[in-house]
Every structure is written in structure tokens, then in C-alpha cells.
mmCIF file of the N, C-alpha and C atoms, coordinates in Angstrom:
data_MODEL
# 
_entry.id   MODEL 
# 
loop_
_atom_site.group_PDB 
_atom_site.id 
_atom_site.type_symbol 
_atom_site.label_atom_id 
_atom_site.label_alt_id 
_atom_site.label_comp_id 
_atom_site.label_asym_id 
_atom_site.label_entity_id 
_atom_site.label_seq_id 
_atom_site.pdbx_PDB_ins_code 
_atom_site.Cartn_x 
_atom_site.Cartn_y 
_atom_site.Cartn_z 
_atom_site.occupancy 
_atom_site.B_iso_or_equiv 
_atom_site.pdbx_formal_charge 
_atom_site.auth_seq_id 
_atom_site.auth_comp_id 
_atom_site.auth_asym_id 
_atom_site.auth_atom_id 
_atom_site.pdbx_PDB_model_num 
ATOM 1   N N  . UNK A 1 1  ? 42.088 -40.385 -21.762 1.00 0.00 ? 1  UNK A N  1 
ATOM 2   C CA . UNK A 1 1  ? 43.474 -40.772 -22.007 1.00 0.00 ? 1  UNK A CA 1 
ATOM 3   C C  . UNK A 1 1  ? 43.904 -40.400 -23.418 1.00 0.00 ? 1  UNK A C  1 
ATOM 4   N N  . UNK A 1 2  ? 44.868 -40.078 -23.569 1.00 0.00 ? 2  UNK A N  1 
ATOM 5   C CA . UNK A 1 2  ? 45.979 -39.685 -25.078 1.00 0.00 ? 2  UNK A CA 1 
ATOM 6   C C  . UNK A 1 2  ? 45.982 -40.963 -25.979 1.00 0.00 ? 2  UNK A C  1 
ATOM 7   N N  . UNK A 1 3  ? 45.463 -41.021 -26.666 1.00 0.00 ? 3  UNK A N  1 
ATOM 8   C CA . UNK A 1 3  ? 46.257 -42.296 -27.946 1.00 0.00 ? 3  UNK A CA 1 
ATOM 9   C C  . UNK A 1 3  ? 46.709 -41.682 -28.593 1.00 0.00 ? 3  UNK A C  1 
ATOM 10  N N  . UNK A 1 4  ? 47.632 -40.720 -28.964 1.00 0.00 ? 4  UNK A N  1 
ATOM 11  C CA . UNK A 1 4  ? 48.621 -40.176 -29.556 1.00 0.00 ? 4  UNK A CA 1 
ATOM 12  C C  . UNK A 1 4  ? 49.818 -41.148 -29.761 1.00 0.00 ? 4  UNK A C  1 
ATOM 13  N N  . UNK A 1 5  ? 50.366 -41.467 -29.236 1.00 0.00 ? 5  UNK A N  1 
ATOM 14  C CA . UNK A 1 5  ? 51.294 -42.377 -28.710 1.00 0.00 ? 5  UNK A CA 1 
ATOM 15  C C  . UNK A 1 5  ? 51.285 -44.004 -29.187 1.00 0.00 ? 5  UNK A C  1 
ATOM 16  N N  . UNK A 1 6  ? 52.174 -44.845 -29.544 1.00 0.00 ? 6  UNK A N  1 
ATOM 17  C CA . UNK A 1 6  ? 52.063 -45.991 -29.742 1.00 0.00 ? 6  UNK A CA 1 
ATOM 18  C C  . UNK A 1 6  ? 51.968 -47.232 -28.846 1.00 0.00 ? 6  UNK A C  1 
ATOM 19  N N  . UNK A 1 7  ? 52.274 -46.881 -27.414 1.00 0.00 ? 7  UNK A N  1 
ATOM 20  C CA . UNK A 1 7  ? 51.672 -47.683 -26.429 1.00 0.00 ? 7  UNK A CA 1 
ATOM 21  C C  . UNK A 1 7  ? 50.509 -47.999 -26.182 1.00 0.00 ? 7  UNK A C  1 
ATOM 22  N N  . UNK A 1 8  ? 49.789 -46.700 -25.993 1.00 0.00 ? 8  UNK A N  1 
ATOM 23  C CA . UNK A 1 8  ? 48.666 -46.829 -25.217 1.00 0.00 ? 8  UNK A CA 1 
ATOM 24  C C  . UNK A 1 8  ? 47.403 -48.235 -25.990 1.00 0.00 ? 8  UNK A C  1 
ATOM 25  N N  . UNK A 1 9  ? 47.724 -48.165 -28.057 1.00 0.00 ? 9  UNK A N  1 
ATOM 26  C CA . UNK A 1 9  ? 47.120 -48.705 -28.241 1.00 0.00 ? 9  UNK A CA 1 
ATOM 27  C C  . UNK A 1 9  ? 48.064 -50.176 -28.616 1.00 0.00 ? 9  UNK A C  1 
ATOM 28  N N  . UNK A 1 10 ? 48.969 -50.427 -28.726 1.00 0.00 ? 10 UNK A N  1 
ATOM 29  C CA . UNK A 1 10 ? 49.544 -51.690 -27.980 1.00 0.00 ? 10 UNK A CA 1 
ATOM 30  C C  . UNK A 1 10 ? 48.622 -52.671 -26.694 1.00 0.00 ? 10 UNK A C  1 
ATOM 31  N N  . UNK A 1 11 ? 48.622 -51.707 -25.918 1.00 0.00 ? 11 UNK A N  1 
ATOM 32  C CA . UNK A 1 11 ? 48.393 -52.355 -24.467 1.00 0.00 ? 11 UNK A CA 1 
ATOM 33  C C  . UNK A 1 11 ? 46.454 -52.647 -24.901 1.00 0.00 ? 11 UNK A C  1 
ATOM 34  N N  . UNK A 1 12 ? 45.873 -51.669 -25.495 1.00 0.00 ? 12 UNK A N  1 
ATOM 35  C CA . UNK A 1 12 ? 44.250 -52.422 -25.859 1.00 0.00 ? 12 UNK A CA 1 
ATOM 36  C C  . UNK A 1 12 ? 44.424 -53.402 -26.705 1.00 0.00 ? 12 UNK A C  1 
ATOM 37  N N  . UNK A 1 13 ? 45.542 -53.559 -28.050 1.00 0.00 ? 13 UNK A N  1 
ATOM 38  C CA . UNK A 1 13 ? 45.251 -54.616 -28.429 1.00 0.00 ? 13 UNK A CA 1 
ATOM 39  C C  . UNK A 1 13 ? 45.694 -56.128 -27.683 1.00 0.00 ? 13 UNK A C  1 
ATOM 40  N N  . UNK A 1 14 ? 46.480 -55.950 -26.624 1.00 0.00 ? 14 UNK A N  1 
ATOM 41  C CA . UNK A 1 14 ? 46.557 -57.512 -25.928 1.00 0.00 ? 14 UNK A CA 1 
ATOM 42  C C  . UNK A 1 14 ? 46.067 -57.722 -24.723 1.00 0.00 ? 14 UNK A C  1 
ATOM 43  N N  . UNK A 1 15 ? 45.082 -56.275 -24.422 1.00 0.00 ? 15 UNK A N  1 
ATOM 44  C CA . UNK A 1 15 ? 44.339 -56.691 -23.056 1.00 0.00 ? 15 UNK A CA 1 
ATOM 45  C C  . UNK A 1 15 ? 42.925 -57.245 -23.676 1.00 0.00 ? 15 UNK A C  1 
ATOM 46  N N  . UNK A 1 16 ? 42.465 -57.464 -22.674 1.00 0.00 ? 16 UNK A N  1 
ATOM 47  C CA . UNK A 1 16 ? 41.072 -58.626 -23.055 1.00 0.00 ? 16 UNK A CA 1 
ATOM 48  C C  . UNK A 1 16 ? 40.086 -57.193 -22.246 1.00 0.00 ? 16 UNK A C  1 
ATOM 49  N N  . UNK A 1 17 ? 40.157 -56.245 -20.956 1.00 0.00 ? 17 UNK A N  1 
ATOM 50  C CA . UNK A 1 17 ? 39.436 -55.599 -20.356 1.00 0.00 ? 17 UNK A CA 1 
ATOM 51  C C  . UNK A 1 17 ? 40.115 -54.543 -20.003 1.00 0.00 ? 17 UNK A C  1 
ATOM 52  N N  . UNK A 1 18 ? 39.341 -53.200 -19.896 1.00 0.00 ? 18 UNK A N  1 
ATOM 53  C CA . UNK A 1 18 ? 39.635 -51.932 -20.240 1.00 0.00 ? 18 UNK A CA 1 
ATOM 54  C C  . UNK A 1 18 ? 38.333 -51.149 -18.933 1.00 0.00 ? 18 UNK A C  1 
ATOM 55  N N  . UNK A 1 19 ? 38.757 -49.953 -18.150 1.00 0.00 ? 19 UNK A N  1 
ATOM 56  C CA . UNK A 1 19 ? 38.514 -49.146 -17.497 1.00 0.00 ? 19 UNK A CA 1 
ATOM 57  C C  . UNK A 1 19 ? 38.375 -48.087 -18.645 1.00 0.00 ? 19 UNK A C  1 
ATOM 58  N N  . UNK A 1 20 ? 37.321 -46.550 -19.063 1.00 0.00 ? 20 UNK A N  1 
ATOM 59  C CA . UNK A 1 20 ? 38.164 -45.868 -19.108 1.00 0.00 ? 20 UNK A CA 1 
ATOM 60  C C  . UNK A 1 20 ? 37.072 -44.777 -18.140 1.00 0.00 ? 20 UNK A C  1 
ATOM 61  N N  . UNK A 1 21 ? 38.545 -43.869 -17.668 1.00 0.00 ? 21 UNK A N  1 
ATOM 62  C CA . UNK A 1 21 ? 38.099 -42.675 -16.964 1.00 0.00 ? 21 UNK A CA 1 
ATOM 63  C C  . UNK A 1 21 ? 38.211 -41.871 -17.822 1.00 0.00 ? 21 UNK A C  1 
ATOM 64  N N  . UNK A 1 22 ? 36.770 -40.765 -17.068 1.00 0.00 ? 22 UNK A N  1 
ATOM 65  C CA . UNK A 1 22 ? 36.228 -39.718 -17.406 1.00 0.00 ? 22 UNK A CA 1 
ATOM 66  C C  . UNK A 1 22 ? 36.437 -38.363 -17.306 1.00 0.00 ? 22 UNK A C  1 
ATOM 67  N N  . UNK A 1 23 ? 36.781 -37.264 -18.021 1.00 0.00 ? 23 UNK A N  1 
ATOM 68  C CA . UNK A 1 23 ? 36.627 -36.300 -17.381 1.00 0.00 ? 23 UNK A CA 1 
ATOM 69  C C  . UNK A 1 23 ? 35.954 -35.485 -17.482 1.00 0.00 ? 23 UNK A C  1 
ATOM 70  N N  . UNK A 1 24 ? 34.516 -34.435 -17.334 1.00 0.00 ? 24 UNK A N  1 
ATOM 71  C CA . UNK A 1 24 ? 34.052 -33.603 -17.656 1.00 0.00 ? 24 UNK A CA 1 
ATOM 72  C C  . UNK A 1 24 ? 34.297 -32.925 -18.432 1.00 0.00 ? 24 UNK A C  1 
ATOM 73  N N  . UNK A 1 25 ? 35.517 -32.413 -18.269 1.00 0.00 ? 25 UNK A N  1 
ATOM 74  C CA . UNK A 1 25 ? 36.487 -31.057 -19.490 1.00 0.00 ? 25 UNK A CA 1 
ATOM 75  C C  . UNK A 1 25 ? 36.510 -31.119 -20.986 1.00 0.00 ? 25 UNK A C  1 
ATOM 76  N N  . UNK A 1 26 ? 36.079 -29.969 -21.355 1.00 0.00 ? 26 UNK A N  1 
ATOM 77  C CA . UNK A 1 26 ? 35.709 -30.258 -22.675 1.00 0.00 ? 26 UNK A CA 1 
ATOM 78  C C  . UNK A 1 26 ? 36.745 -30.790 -23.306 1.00 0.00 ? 26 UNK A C  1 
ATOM 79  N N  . UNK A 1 27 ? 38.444 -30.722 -23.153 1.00 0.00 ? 27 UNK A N  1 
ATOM 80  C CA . UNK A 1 27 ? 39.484 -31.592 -24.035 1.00 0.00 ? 27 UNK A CA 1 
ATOM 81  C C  . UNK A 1 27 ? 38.991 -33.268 -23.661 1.00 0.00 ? 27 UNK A C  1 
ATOM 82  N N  . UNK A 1 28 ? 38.675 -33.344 -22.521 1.00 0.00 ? 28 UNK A N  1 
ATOM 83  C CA . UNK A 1 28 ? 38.512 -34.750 -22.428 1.00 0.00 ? 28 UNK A CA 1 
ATOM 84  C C  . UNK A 1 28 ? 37.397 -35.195 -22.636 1.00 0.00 ? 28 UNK A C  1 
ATOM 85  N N  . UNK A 1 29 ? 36.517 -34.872 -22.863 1.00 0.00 ? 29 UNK A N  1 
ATOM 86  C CA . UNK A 1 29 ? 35.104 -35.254 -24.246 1.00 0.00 ? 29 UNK A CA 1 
ATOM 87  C C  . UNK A 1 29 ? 35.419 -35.507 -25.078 1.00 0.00 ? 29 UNK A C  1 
ATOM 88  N N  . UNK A 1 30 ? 36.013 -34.443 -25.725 1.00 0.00 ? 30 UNK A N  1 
ATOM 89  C CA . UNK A 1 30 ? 37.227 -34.365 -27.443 1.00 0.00 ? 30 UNK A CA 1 
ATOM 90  C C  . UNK A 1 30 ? 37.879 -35.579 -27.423 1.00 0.00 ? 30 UNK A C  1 
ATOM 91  N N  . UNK A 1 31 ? 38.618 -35.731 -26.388 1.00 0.00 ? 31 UNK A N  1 
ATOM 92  C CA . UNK A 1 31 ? 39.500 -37.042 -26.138 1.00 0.00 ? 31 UNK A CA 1 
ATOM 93  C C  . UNK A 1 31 ? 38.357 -38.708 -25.940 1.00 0.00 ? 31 UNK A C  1 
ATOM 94  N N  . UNK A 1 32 ? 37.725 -37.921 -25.367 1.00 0.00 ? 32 UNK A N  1 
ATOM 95  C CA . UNK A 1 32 ? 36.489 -39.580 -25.280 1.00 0.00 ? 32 UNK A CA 1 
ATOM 96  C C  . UNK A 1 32 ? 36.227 -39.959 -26.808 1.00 0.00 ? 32 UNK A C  1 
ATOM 97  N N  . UNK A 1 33 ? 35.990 -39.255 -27.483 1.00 0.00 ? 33 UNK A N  1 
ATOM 98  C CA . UNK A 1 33 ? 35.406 -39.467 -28.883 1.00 0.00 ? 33 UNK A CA 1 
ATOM 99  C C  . UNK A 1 33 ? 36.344 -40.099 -29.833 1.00 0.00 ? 33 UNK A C  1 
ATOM 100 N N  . UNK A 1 34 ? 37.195 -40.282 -30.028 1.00 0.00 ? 34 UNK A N  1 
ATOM 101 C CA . UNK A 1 34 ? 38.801 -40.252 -29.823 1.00 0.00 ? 34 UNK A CA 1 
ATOM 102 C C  . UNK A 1 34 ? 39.007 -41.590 -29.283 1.00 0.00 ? 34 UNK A C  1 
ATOM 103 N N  . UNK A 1 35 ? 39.114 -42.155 -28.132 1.00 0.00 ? 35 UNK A N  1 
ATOM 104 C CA . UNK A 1 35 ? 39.195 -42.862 -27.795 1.00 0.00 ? 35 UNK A CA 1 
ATOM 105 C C  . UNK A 1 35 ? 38.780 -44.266 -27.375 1.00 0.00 ? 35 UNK A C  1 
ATOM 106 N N  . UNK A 1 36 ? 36.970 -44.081 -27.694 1.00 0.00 ? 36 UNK A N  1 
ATOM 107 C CA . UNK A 1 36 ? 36.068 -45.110 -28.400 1.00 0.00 ? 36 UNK A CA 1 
ATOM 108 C C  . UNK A 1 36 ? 36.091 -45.365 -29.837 1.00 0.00 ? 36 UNK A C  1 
ATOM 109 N N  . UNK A 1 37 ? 36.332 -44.439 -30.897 1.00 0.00 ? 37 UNK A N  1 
ATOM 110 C CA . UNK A 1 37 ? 36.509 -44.971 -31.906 1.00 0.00 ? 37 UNK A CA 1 
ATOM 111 C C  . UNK A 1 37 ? 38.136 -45.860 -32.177 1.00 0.00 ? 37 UNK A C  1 
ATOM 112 N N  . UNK A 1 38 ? 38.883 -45.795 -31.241 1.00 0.00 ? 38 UNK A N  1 
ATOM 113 C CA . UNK A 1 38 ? 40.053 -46.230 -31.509 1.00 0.00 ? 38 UNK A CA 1 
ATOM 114 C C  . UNK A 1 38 ? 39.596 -47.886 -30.987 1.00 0.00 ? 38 UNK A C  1 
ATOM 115 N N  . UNK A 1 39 ? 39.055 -47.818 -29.404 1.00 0.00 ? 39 UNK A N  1 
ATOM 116 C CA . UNK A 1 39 ? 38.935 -49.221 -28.970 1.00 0.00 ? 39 UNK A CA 1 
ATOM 117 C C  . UNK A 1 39 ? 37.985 -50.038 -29.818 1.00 0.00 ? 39 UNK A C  1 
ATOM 118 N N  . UNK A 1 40 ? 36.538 -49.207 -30.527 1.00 0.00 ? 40 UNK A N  1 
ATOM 119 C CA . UNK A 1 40 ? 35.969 -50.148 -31.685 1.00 0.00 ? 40 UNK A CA 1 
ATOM 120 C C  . UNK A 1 40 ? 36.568 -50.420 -32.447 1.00 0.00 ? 40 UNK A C  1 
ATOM 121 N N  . UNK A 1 41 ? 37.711 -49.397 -33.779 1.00 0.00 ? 41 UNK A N  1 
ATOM 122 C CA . UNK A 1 41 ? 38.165 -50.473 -34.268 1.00 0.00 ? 41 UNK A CA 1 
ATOM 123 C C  . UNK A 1 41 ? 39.685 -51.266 -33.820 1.00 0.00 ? 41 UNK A C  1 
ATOM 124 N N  . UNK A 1 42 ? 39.738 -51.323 -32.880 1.00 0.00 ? 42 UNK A N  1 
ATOM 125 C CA . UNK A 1 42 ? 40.583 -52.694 -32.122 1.00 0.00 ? 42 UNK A CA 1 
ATOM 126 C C  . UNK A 1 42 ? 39.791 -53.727 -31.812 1.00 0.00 ? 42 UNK A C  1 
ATOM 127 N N  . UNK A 1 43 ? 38.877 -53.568 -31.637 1.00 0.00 ? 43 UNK A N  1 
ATOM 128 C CA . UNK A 1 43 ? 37.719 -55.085 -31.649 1.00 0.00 ? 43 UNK A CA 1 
ATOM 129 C C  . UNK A 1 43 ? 37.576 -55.217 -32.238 1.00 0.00 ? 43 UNK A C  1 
ATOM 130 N N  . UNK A 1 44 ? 37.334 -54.299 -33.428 1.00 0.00 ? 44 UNK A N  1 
ATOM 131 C CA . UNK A 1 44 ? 36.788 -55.212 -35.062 1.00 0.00 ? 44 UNK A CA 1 
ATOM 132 C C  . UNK A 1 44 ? 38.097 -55.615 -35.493 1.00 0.00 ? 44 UNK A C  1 
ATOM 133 N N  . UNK A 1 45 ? 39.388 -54.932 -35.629 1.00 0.00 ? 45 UNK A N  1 
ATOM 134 C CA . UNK A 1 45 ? 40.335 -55.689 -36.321 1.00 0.00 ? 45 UNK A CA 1 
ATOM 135 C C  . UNK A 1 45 ? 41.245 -56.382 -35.645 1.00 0.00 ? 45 UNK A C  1 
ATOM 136 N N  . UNK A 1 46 ? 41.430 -56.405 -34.516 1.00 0.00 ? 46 UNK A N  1 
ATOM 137 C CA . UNK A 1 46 ? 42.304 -57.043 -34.253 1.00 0.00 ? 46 UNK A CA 1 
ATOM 138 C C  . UNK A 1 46 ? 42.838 -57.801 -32.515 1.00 0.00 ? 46 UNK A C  1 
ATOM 139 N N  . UNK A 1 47 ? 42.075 -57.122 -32.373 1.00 0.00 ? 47 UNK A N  1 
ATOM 140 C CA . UNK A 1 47 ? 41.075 -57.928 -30.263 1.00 0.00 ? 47 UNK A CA 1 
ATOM 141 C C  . UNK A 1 47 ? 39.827 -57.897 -30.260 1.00 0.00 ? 47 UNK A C  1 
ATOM 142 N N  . UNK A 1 48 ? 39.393 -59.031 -30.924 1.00 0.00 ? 48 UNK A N  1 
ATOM 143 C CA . UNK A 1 48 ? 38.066 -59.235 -30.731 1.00 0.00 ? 48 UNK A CA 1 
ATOM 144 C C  . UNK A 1 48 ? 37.284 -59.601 -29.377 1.00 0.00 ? 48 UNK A C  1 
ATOM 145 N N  . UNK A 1 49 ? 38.466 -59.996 -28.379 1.00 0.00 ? 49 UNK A N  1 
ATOM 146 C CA . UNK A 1 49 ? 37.836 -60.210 -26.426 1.00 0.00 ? 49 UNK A CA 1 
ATOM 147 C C  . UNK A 1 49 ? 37.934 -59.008 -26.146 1.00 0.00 ? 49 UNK A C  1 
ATOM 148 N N  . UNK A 1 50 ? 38.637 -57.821 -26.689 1.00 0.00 ? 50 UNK A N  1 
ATOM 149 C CA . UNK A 1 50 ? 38.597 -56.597 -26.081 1.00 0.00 ? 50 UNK A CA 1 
ATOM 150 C C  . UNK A 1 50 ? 36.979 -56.268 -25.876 1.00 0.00 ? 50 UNK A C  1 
ATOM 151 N N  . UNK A 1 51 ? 36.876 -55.894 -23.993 1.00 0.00 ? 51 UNK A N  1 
ATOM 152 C CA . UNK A 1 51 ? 35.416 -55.786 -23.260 1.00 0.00 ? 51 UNK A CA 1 
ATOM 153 C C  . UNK A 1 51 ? 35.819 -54.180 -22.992 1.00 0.00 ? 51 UNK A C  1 
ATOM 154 N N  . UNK A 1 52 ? 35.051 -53.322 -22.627 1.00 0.00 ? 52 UNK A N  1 
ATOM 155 C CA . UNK A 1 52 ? 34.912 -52.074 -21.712 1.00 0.00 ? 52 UNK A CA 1 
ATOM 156 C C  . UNK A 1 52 ? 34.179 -52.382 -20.128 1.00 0.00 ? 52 UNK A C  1 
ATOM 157 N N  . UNK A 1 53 ? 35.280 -52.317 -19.352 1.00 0.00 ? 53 UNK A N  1 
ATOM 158 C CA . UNK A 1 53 ? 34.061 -52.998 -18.202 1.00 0.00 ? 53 UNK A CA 1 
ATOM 159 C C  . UNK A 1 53 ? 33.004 -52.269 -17.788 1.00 0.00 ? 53 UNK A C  1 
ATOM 160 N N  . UNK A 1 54 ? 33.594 -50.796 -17.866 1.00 0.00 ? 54 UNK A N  1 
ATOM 161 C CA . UNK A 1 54 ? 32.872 -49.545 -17.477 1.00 0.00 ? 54 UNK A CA 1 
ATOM 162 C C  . UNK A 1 54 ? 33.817 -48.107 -17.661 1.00 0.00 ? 54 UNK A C  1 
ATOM 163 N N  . UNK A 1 55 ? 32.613 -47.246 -17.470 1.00 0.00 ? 55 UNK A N  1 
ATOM 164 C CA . UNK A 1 55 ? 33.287 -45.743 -17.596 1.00 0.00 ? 55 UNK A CA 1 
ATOM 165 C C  . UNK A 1 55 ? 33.519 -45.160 -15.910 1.00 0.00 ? 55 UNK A C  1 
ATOM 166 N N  . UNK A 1 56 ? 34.335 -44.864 -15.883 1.00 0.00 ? 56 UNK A N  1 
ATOM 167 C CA . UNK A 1 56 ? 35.054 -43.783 -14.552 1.00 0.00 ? 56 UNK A CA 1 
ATOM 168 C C  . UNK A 1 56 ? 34.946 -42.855 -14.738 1.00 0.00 ? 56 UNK A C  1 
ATOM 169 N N  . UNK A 1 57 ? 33.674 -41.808 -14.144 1.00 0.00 ? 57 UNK A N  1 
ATOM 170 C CA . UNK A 1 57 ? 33.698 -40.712 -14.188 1.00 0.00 ? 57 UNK A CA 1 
ATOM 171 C C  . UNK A 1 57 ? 34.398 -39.943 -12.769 1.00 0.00 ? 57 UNK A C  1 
ATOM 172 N N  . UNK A 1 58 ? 35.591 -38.909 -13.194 1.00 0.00 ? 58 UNK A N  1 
ATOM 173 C CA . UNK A 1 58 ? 36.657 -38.319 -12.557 1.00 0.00 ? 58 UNK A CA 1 
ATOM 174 C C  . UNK A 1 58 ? 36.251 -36.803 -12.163 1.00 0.00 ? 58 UNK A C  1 
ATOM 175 N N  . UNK A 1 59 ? 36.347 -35.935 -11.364 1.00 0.00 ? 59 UNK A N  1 
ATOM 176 C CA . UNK A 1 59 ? 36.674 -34.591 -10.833 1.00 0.00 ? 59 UNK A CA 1 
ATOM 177 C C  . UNK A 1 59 ? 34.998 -34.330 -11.361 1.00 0.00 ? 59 UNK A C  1 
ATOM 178 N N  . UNK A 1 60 ? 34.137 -35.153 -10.495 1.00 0.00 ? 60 UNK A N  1 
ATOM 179 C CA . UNK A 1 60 ? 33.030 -34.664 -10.617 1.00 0.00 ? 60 UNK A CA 1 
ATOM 180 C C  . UNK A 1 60 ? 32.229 -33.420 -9.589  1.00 0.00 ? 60 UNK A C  1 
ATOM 181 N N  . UNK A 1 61 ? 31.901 -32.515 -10.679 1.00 0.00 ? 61 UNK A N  1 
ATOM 182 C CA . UNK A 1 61 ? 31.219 -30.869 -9.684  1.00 0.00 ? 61 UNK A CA 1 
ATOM 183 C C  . UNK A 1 61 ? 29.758 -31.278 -9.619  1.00 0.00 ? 61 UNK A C  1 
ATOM 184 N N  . UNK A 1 62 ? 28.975 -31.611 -8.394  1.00 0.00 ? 62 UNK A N  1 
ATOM 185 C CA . UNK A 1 62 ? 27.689 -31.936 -8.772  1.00 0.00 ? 62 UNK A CA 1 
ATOM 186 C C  . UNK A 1 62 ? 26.839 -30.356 -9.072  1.00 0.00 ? 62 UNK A C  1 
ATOM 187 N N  . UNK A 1 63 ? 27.302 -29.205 -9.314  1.00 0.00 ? 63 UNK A N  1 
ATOM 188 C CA . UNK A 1 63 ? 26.788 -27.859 -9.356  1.00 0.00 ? 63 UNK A CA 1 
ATOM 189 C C  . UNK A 1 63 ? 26.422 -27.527 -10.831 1.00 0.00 ? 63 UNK A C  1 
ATOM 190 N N  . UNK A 1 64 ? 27.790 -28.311 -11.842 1.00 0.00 ? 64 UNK A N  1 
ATOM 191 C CA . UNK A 1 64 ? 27.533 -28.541 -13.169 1.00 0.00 ? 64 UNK A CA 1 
ATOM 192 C C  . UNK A 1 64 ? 26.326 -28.910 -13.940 1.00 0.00 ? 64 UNK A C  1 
ATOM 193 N N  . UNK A 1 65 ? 26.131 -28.309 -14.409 1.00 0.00 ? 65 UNK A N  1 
ATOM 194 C CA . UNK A 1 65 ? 25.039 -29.153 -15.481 1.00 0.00 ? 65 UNK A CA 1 
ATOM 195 C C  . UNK A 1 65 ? 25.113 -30.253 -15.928 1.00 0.00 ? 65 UNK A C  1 
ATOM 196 N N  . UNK A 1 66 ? 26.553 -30.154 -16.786 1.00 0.00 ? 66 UNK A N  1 
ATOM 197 C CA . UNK A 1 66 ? 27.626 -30.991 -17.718 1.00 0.00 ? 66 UNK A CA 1 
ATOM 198 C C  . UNK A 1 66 ? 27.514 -32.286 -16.448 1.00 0.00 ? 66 UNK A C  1 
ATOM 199 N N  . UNK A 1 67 ? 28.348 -32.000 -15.564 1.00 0.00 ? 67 UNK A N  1 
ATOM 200 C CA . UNK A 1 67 ? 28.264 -33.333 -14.783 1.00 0.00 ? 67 UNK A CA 1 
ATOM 201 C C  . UNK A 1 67 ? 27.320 -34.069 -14.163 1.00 0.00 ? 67 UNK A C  1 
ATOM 202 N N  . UNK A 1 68 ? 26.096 -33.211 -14.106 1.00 0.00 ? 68 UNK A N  1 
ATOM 203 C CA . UNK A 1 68 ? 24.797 -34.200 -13.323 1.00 0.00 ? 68 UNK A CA 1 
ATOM 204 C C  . UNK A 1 68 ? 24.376 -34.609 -14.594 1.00 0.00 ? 68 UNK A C  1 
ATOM 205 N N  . UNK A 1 69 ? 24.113 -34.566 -15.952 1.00 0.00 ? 69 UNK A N  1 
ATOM 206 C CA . UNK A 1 69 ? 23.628 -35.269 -16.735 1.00 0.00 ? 69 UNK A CA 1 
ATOM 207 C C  . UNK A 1 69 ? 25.100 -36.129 -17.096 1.00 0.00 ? 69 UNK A C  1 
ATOM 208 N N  . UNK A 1 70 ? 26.032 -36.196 -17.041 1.00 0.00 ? 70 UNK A N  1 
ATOM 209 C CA . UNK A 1 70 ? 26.986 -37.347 -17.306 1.00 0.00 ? 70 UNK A CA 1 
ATOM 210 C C  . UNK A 1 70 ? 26.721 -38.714 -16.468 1.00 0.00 ? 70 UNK A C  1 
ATOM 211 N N  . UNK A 1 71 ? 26.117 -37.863 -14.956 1.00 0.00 ? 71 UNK A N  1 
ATOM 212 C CA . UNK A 1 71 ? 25.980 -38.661 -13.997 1.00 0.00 ? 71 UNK A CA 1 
ATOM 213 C C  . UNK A 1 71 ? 24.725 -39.791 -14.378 1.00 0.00 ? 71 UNK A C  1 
ATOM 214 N N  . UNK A 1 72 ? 24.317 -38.842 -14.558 1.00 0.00 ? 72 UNK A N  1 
ATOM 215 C CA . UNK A 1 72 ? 22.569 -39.362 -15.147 1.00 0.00 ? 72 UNK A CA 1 
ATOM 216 C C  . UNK A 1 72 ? 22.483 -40.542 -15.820 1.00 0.00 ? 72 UNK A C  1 
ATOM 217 N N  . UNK A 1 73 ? 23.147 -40.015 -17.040 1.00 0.00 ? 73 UNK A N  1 
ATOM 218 C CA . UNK A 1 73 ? 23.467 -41.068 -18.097 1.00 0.00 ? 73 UNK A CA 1 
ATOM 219 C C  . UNK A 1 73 ? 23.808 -41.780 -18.051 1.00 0.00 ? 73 UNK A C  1 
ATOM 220 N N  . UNK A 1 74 ? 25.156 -42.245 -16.352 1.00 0.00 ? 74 UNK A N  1 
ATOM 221 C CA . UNK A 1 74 ? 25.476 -43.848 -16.534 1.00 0.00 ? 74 UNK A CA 1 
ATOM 222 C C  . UNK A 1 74 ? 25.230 -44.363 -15.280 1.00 0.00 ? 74 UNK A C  1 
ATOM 223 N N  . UNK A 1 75 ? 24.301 -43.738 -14.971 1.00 0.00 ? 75 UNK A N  1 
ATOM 224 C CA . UNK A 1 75 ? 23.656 -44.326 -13.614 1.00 0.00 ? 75 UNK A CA 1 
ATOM 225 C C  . UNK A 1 75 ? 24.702 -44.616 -12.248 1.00 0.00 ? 75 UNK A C  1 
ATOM 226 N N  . UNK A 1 76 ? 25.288 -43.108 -12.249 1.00 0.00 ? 76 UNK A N  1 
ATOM 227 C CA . UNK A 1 76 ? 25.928 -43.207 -11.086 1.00 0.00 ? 76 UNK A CA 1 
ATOM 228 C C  . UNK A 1 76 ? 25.320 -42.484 -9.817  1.00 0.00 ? 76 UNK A C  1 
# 
């Protein structure tokens, strides 16, 4: 997901629980990295109930490399 935008991190700081989906594609790796450091520091400063319930991994190729070790990794 984009945190570019001033919503998106609005809505983590007054939710208590958070989905996020995945995408293989290298922008959305770029974007994962990105987007955990934003939700840590929203727990440290300022939603401290903010949980991750889990990761959604999306448009999975099991032929990939990239995606069978994503798979791997969170025990899907």
C-alpha cells in the first residue's frame, strides 16, 4: 500500500489492527519497507495497541523463486 498520502496513516494511527497485503513485485517490496517502518513508528509514537494481525501474500506465481521463498518464510 502507498503512504504517500495523509490518510492512509491517519487510519493506522486510530486503528488498534492492521492486515497488510503483499505483493511479490519489486515496487511492492520497495513499498513493504516503507510501510513497516511507518507502522513501527506509529506504535512507538503514537498507537501503542496498533497490532499487525498478519501479512497477505497477493498474485502469488508458485514457478517464482521470489514467491516460494516469500511463501516459505511465512508459513503459507
Amino acid at each position: 500500500p502507498s503512504l504517500g498520502a495523509l490518510p492512509p496513516k491517519n487510519a493506522l494511527m486510530t486503528t488498534e489492527e492492521t492486515v497488510i497485503p503483499i505483493d511479490s513485485g519489486t515496487y511492492s517490496r520497495d513499498a513493504m519497507v516503507t510501510t513497516l517502518a511507518t507502522i513501527e513508528f506509529i506504535q512507538e509514537e503514537t498507537n501503542y495497541a496498533l497490532n499487525m494481525l498478519e501479512d497477505l501474500i497477493c498474485n502469488v506465481k508458485e514457478y517464482t523463486v521470489y514467491d516460494s521463498t516469500a511463501e516459505k518464510a511465512v508459513g503459507a
